[in-house]
Residue frames relative to the residue before (quaternion, step in Angstrom):
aa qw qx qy qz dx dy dz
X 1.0000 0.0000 0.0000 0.0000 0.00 0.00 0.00
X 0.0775 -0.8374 0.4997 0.2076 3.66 -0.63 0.70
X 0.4170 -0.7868 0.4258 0.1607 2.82 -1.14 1.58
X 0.7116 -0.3691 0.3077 0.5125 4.01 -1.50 0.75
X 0.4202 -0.4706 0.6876 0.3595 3.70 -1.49 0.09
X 0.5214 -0.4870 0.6599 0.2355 3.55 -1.86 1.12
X 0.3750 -0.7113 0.5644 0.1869 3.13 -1.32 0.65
X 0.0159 0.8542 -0.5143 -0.0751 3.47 -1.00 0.80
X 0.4982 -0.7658 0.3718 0.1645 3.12 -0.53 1.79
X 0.7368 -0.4967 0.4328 0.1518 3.50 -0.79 1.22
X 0.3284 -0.7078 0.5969 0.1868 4.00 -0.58 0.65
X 0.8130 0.4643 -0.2534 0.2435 3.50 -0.84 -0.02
X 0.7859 0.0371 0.1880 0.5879 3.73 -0.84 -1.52
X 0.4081 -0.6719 0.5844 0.2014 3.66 -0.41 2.41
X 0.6209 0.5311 -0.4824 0.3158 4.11 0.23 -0.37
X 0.6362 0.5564 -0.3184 0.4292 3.17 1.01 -1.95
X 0.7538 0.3912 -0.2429 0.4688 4.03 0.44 -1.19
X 0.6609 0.5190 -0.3262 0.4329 3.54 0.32 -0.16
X 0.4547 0.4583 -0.3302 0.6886 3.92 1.78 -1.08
X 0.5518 0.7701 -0.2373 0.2148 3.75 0.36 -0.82
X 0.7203 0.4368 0.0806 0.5329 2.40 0.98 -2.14
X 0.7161 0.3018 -0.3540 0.5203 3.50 0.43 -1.18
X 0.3892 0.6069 -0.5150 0.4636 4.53 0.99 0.03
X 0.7071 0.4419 -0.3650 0.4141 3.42 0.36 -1.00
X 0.7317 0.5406 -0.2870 0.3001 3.25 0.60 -1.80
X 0.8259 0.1691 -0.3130 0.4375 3.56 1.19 -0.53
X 0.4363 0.5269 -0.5752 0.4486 3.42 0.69 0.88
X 0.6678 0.3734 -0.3586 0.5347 3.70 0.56 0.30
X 0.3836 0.7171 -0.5292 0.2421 3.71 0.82 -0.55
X 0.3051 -0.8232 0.3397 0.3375 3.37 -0.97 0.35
X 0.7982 -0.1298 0.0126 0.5880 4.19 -0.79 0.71
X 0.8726 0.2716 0.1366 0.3823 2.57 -0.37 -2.31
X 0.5778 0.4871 -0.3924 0.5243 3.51 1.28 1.04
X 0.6305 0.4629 -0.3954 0.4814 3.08 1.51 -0.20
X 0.7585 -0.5300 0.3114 0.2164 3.29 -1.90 0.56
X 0.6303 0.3960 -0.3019 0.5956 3.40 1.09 -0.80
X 0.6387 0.3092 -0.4343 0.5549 4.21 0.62 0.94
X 0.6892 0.5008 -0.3609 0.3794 3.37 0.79 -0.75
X 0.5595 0.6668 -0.3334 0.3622 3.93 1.43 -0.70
X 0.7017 0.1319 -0.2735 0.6445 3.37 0.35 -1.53
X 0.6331 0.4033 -0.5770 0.3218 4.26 -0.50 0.06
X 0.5949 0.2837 -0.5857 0.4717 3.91 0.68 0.55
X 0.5992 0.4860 -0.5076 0.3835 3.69 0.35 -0.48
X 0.7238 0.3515 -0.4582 0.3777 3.51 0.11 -1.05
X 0.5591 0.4957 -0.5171 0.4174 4.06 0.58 -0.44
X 0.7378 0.3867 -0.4241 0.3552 3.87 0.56 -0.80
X 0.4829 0.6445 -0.4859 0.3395 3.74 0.94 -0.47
X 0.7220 0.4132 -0.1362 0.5380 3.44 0.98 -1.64
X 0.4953 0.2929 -0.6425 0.5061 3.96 0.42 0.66
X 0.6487 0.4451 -0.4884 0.3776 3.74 0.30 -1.64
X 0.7363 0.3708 -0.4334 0.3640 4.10 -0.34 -0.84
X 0.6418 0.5644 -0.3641 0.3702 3.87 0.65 -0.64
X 0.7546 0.5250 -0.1209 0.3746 3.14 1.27 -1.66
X 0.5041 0.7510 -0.1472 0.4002 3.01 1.85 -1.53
X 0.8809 0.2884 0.0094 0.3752 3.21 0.57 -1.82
X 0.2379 -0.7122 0.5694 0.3346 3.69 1.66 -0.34
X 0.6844 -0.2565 0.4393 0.5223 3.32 -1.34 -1.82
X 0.4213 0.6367 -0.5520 0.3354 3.34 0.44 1.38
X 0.1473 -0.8924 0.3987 0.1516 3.87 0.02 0.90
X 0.5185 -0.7665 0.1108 0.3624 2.90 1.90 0.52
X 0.5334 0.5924 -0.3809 0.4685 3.25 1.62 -0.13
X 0.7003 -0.4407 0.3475 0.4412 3.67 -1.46 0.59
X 0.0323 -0.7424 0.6689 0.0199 3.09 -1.88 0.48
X 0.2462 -0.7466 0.5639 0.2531 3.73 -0.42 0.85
X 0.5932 -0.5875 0.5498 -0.0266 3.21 -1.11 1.13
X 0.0233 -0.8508 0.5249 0.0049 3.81 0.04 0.75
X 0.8119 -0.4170 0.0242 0.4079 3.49 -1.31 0.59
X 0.6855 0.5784 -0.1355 0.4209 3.00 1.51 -1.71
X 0.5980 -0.6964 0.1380 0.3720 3.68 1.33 0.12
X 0.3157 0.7785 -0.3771 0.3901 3.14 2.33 0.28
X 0.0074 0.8156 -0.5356 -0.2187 3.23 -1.38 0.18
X 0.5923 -0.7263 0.3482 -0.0214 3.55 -0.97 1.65
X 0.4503 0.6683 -0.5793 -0.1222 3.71 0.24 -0.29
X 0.5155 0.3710 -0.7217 0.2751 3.58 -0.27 1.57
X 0.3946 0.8168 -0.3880 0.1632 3.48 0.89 0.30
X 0.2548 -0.8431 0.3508 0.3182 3.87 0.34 0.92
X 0.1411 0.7243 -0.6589 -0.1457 3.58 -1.20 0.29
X 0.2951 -0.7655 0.5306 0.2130 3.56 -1.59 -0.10
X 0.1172 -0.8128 0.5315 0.2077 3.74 0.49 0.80
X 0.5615 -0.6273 0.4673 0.2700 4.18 0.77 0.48
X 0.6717 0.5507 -0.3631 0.3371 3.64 0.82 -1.08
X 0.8994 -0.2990 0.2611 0.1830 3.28 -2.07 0.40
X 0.7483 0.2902 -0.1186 0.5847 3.45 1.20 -1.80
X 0.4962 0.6540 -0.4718 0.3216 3.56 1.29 -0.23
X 0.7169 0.4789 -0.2012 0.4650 3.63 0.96 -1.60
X 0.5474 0.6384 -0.3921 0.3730 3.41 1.08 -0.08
X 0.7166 0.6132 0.0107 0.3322 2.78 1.00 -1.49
X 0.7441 -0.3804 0.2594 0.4840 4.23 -0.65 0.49
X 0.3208 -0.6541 0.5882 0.3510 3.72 -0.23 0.36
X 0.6205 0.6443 -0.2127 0.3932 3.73 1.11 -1.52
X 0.6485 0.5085 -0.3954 0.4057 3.73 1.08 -0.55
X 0.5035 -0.7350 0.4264 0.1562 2.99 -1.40 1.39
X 0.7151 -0.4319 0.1581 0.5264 3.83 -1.07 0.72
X 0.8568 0.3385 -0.1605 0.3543 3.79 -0.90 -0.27
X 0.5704 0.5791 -0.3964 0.4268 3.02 1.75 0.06
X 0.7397 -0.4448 0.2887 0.4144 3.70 -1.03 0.17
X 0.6097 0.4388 -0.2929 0.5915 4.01 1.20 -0.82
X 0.8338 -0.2029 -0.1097 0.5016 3.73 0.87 0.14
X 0.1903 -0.8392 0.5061 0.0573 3.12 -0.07 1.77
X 0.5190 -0.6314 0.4109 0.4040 4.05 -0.59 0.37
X 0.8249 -0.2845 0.3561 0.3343 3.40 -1.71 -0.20
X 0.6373 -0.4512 0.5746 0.2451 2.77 -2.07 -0.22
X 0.7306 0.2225 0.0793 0.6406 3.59 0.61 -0.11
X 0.5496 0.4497 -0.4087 0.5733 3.52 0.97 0.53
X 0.1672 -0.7865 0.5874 0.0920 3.20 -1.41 0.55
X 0.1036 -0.7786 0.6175 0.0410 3.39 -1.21 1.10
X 0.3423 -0.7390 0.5046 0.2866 3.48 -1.23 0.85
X 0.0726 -0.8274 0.5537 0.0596 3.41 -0.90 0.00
X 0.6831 -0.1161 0.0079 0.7210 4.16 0.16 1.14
X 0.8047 -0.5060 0.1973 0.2399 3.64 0.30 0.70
X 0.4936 0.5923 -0.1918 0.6073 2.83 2.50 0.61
X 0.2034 -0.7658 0.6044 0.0827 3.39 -0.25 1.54
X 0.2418 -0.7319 0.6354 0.0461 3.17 -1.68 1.03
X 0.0368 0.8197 -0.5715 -0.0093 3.93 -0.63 0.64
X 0.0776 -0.7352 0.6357 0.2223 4.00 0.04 0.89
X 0.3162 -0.6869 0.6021 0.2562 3.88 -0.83 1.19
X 0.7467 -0.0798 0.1946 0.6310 4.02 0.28 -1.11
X 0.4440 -0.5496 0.7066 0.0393 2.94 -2.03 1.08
X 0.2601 0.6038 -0.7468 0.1003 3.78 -1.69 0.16
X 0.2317 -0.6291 0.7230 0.1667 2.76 -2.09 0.43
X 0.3183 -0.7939 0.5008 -0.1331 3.03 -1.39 0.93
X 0.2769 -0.8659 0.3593 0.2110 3.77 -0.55 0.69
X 0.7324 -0.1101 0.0272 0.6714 2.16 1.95 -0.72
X 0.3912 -0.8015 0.4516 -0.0250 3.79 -1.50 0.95
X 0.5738 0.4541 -0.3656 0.5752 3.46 -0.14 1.51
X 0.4188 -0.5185 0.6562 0.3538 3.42 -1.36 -0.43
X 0.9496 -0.1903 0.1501 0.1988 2.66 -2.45 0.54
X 0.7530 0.2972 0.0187 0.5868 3.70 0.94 -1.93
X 0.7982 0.3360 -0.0344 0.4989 3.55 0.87 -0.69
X 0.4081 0.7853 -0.3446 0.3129 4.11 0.58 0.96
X 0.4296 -0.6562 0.6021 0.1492 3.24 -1.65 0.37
X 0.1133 -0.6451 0.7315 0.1897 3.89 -0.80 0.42
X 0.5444 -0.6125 0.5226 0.2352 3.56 -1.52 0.03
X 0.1829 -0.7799 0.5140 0.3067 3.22 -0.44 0.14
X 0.7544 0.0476 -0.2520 0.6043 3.30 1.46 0.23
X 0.6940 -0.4050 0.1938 0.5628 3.24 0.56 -1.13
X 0.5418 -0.7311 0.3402 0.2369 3.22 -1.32 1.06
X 0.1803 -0.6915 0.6939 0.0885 4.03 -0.24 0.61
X 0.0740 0.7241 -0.6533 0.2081 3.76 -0.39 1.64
X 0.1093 -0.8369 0.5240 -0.1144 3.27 -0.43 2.19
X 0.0259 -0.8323 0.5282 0.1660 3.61 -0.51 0.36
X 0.2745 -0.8226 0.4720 -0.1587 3.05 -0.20 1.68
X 0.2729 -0.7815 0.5610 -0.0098 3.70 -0.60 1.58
X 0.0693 0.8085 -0.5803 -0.0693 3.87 -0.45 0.84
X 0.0500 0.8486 -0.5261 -0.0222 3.23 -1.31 0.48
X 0.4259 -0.7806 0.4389 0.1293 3.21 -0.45 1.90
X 0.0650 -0.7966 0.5994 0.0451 4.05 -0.09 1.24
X 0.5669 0.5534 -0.4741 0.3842 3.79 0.89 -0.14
X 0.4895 -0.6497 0.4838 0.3230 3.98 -1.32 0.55
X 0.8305 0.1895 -0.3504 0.3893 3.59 0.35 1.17
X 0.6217 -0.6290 0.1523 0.4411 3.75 -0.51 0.80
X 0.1980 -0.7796 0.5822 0.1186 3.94 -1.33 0.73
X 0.4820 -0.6852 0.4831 0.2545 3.63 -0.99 0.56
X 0.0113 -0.6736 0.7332 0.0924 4.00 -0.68 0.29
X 0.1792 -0.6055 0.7745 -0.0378 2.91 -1.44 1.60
X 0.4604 -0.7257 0.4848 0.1622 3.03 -1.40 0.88
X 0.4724 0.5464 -0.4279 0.5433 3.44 1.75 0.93
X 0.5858 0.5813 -0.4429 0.3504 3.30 0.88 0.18
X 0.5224 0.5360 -0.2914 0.5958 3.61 1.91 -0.41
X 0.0138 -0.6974 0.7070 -0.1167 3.12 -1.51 1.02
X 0.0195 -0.7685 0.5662 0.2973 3.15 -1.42 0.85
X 0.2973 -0.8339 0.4346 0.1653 3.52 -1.34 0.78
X 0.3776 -0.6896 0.5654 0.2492 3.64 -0.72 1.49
X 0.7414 -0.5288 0.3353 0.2412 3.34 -1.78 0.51
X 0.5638 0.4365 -0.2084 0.6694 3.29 2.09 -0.81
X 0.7873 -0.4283 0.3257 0.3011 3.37 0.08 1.10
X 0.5796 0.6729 -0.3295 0.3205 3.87 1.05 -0.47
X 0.1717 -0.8206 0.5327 0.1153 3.54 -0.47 0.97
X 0.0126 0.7928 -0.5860 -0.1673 3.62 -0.91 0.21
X 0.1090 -0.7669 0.5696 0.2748 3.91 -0.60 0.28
X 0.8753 -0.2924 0.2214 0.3151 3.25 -1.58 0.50
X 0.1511 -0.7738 0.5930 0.1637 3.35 -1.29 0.66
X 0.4218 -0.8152 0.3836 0.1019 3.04 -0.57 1.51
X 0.4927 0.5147 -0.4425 0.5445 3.52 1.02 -0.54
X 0.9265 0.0285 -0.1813 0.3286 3.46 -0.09 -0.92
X 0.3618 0.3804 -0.7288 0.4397 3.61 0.41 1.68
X 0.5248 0.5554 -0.5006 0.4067 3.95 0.61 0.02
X 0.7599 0.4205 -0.2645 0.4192 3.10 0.89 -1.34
X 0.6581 0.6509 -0.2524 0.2819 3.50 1.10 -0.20
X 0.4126 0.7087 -0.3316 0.4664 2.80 2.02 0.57
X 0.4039 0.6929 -0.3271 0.4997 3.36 1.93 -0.17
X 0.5827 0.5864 -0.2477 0.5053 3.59 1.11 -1.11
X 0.4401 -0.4684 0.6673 0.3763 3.80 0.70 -0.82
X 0.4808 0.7616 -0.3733 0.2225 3.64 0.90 0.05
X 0.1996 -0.7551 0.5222 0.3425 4.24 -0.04 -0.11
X 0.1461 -0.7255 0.5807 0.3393 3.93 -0.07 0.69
X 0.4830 -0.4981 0.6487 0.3126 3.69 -1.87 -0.28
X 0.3070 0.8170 -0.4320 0.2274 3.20 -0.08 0.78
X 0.7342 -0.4645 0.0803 0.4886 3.27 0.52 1.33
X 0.1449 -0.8464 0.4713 -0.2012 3.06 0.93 1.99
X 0.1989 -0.5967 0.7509 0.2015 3.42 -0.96 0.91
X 0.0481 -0.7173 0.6938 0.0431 3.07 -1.66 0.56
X 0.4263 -0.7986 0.4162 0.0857 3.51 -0.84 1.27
X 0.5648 -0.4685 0.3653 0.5728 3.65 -0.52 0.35
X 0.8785 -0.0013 0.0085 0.4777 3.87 -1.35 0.59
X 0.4590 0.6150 -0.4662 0.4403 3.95 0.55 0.38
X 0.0148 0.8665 -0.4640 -0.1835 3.28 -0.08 0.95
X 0.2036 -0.7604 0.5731 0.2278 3.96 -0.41 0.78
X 0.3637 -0.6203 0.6902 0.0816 3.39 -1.96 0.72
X 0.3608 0.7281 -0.5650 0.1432 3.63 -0.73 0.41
X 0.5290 -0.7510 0.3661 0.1486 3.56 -1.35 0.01
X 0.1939 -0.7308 0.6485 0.0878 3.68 -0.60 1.01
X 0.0453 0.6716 -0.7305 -0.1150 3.50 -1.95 0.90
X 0.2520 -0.7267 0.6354 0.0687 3.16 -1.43 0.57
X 0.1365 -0.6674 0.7210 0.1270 3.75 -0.66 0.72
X 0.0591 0.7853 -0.5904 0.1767 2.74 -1.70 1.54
X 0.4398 -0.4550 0.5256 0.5686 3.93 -0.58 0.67
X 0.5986 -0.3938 0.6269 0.3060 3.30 -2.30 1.02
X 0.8992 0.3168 -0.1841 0.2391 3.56 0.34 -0.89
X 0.3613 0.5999 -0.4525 0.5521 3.41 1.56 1.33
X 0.4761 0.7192 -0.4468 0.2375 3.30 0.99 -1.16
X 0.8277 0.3639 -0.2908 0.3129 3.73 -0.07 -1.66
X 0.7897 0.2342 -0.3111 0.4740 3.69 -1.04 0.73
X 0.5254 0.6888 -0.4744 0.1565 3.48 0.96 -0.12
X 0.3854 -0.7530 0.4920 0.2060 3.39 -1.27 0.32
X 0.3187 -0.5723 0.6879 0.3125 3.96 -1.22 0.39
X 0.0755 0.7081 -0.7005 -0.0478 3.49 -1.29 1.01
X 0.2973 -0.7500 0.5907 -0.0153 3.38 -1.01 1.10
X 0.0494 0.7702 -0.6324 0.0658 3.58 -1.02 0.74
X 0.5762 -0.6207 0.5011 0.1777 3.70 -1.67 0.18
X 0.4821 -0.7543 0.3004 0.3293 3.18 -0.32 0.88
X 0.7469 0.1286 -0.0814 0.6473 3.21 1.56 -1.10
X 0.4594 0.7051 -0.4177 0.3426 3.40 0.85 1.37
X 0.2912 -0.6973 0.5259 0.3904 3.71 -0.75 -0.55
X 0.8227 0.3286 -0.2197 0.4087 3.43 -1.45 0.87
X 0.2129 -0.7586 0.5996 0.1404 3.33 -1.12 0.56
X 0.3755 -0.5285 0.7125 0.2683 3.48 -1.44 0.24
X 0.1487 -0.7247 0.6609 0.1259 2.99 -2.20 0.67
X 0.3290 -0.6965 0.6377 -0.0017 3.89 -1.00 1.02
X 0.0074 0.7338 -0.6547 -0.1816 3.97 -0.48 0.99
X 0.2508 -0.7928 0.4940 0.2539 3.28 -1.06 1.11
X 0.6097 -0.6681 0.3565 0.2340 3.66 1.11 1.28
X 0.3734 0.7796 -0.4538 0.2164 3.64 1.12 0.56
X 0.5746 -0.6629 0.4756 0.0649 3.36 -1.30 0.39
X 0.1480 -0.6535 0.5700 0.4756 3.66 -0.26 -0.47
């Protein structure tokens, strides 16, 4: 094995040998004392407390939520619809191959989702104050509930509706604003408190002819994955 050369301190100017010295000391340092190993190996150790610590026994993937307030993801459901039967028999509730009810809730990063009622709509607001469609409205009322022990934001980009061909649309804000004409509560960057559950509305404009089988897919801002909700439409 060949062993380091012995340093030998320079003759002369104590500065010159001493700037010297500490040159040697870190050109010889070993690996895994230096800085460009020691940086990303503290970060990767803090990623992996924050994801261990972060998530408990949540695996982040949906979970339907049953009467008694548990949530399940081997629990079975069958939303009946179009993209469901298409889809993995194997996929668990809230996922996209079987997305839950109307009236069912699924959790999703510690955020329960309940769509109360569905309609379509031409239009949204009152008399002085409204929205026409440009195709049709998709008017969701949508229950959140914050299950984590400090407060979370719902943005109303985190909702999406999804057409059977694969098309997403996200919310139209003018008219869940405007749907406050209606007596309506828009979703609109909703704070949501620990266990407070809040009630409020999402629209989507959509071709009349995307509408049937579509799904409401929901996701976390600073989560992974999305839950799916069939909103059991029709043409």
């Amino acid at each position: 094995m060949t062993q380091a050369p012995v340093y030998q301190p320079p003759m002369g100017d104590p500065k010159a040998a001493a700037k010297a010295a500490k040159a040697y000391a870190k050109a010889t340092r070993p690996w895994y004392k230096k800085k460009r190993f020691l940086l990303p190996l503290a970060l990767v150790v803090i990623v992996a407390i924050a994801m261990s610590s972060g998530g408990g026994a949540d695996d982040g993937g949906p979970k339907l939520v049953d009467d008694s307030g548990n949530a399940d993801t081997n629990a079975g459901t069958n939303a009946g619809n179009d993209k469901a039967a298409a889809k993995d028999d194997a996929a668990k509730p809230g996922e996209e191959g079987n997305p839950v009810k109307v009236g069912q809730t699924v959790e999703l990063e510690g955020t329960r989702y309940t769509v109360d009622s569905v309609e379509k709509k031409s239009r949204v607001g009152d008399q002085y104050f409204g929205e026409d469609a440009s195709g049709i409205y998709v008017v969701v009322g949508l229950t959140i509930e914050n299950t984590k022990d400090e407060s979370k934001v719902f943005s109303e980009s985190a909702a999406k509706l999804a057409a059977t061909d694969g098309t997403s649309y996200s919310t139209d804000t003018d008219a869940t604003i405007m749907s406050a004409g209606d007596g309506q509560d828009p979703l609109f960057l909703t704070e949501m408190h620990p266990d407070l559950p809040v009630s409020g509305t999402l629209i989507f404009d959509v071709p009349p002819t995307k509408t049937q089988g579509a799904l409401l897919e929901v996701s976390d801002l600073f989560g992974g994955g999305e839950a799916y909700i069939a909103l059991g439409l029709k043409k």
